[in-house]
Structures are given as C-alpha cells and as structure tokens.
N, C-alpha and C positions, 0 to 999 in steps of 0.2 A: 504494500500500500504506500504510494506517496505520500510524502511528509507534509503536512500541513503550513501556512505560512499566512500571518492576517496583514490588511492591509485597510485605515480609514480611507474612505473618498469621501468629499466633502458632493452633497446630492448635485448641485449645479455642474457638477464635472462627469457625472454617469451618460454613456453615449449608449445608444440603439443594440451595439451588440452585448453589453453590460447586459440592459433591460431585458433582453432574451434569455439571456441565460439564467437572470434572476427569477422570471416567467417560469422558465423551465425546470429549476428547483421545485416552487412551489405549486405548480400543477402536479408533480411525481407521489408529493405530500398531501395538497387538501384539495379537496373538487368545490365546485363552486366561484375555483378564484379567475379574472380576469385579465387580460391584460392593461386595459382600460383602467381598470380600478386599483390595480397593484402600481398603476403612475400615481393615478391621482392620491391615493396614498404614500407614496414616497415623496410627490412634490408639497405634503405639509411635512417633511424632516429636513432635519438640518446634516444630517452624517448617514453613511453606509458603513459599516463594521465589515469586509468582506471576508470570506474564507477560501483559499486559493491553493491548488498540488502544483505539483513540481511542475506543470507543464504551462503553468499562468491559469487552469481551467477553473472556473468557480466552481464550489463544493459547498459554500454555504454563506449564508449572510445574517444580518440582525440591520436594520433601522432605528435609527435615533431622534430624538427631537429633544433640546432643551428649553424648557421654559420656566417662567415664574408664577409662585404659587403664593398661598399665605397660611402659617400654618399658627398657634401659638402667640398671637400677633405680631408674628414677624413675615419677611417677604421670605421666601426659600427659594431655593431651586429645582426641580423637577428634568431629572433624566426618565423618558419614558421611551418604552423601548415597543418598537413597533412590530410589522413583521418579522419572521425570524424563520428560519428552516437551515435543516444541515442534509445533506446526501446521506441518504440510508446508509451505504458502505462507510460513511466516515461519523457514526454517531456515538461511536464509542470516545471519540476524538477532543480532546478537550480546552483546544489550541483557541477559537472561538469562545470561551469563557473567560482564559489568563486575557487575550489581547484587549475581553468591553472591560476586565479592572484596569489595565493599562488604560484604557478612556477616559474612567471615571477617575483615577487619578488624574489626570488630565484637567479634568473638569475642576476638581476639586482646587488643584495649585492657581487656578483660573480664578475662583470664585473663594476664594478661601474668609470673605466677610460673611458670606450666608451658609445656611446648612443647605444638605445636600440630601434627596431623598430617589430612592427609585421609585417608580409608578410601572408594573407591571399589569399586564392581562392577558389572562392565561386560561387556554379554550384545551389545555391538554396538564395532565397530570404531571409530563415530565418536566413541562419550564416550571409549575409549581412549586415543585421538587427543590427547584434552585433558590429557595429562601427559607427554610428547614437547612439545607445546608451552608450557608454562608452566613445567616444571621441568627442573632439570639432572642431579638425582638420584630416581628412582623407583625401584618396585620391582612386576611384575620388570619386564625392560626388553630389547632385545636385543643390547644391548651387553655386558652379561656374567652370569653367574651369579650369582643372589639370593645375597648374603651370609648366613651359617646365622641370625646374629642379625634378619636384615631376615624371613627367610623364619618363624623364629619365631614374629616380631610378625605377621604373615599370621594366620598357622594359629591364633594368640591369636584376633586380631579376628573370623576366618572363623567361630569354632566360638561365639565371646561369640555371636554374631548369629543365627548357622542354627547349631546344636550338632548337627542331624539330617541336616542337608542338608551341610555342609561336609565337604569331602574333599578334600588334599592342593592347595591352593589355588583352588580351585570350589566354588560354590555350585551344588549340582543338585538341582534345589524337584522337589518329590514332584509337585506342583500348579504347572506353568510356565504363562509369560505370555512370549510368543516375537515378534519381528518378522515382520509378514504379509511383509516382501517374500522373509524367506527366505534361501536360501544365496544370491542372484542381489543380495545386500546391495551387495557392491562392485564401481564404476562400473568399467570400460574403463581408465581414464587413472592410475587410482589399485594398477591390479594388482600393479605393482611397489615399489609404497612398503612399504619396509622394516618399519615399526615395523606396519601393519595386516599382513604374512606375517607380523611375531613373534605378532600378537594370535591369528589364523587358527592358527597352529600350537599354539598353548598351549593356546585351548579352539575346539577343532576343532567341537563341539558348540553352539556360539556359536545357530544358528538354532533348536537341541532348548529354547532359552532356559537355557540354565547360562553360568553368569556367573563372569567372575574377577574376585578380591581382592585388588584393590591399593593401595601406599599411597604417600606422598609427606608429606614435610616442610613445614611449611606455616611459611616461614620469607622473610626479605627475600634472605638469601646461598644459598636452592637454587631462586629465581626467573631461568631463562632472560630475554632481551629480551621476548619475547613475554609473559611473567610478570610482567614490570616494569610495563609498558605497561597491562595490565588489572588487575593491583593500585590504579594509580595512577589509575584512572579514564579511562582512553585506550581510545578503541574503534578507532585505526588505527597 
C-alpha cells in the first residue's frame, strides 16, 4: 500500500480535476451525493485537508470552514469540519487525523486571544468515535446529560449552519447524502461498544443521512492520551 502524504489547499485554489476526484471518493462512500452540491458545499469553506499516495492520487479529504461563535460570553472560534471521506483501502490509515491536529495547531498559534472549539456532525459512528478518543470533555456524550449551556452552544452552531435543517440537535438535509452500507454500518465485534449504542440511540436515523452536532474544546487540558499523542504529531 502507498504511503500516505497530506496536503492543505486553500478552497479558491481546487481546479476541475481536484473536484472529480473528490466527487469520486464520495460517491464510492455515500449515495445520494452530487456533484453540484459537493461544490456548492465546499464553496462555503475556507480549506481542503487532502489525502494523497505516492502517485499525487487523492485517497481522501476532510473540509474546513472557520468561523466565529459566542460561547460563555465571549467570541470563540469554531473549526467545523465538513465533508470528509477516506478510500476504503486506506481507512485503517491514520495520516489524515495527525495532519487536521497539525491545522488546528495552526489555527490555534493564529488565534491564540480566543478559545478554540471543534463543531462536528457526524451521520456515521466512526467520525463519532473520534471524540471518545481525543477528548475528555465533549458534548453530548454518554456519560451524562449535555449541560443547558453546552446544549445551547449546539443548537447556536446547529441553526448558524442549516437554520432549515436543524432540529433539536440534528441536522436533517431536505437533500441527504447517506452511507451505501446502510444500517448493516457496525461490525460484529464492535456491537457492544458503549459510546457507538450512545451515537445509534441519539440519531437512530444515522443511515436516513441526518447527522449530529457536536462539539469539543479544542484545548491542551481537554486532550485525553490518545489527544496528546496526535496533537503532538505521534501516529502510535
């Protein structure tokens, strides 16, 4: 298997054959999705995160947008990370996770007066996955009830985003884009893992492609081991 290799593009620089291949990713992954609308979704971000083998061939990407929120009464920042897919053959691959902490360092030497939050939404168990392991505080979570202020900030960021679509912490797209594999999503070995039943019970609708909004402190003190280890450029 080719080595993995990321690369930022900033969106105003992505040209036509970019666009195809990134097309091409995410039709192999979710039905439903568009050409038309995989633009028109990328031209509200401000970054492509991409994922590239030895041959320059894309293999996976993530989308970025940052903007301003208010959380606590203060302004914050908000990394919210939009489309995202990786090539079946390279999903074990975890080169595409060190390179968005290299961003969000990025962001953070950038903006180092305000706090720094992530804004996820998550229509599959496994990006959920990814805040269970890098943080020690998220939201929600199924360790306890969204605090009123945390649940708030949700329904803030939910409605900033989709004003149309968001409802009580779900994004439900008039026009979804769903996982071909469906409800048959999670393996055997994994039935019982706690935090994919919280994800399954919160949006049961998960394969209908409605997505939940969640968020996490993007901070050095609400970094689990796991959080440390890929902030710090460690891929084991």
């Amino acid at each position: 298997m080719s080595k993995l290799i990321s690369k930022i593009i900033e969106v105003g620089q992505t040209d036509d054959g970019l666009l195809d291949a990134m097309f091409h990713l995410m039709d192999q992954t979710y039905s439903g999705v568009t050409l038309d609308r995989m633009k028109q979704d990328l031209s509200n971000k401000q970054y492509l995160l991409s994922l590239l083998d030895d041959a320059g061939e894309l293999r996976g990407f993530t989308t970025i947008q940052i903007f301003d929120s208010h959380f606590r009464g203060k302004t914050v920042k908000i990394i919210y990370s939009g489309d995202t897919v990786i090539g079946q053959e390279f999903r074990g691959e975890l080169e595409l996770m060190r390179a968005w902490w290299q961003f969000v360092d990025m962001i953070q030497r950038k903006h180092q007066d305000k706090d720094l939050y992530w804004m996820l939404i998550s229509k599959g168990w496994r990006t959920y996955k990814f805040l269970p392991l890098f943080f020690k505080e998220f939201y929600p979570n199924k360790s306890c009830e969204t605090p009123k202020e945390f649940q708030e900030f949700i329904d803030r960021l939910g409605s900033f985003k989709f004003p149309k679509e968001h409802k009580r912490g779900l994004v439900i797209p008039k026009q979804p884009d769903f996982l071909r594999i469906g409800r048959s999503d999670v393996p055997e070995y994994r039935k019982d893992d706690a935090d994919i039943l919280f994800f399954l019970g919160k949006n049961p609708d998960f394969y209908k492609g409605t997505e939940l909004v969640c968020v996490a402190k993007l901070h050095s003190s609400n970094l689990t081991k796991g959080g440390v280890r890929f902030s710090n450029g460690k891929k084991n």
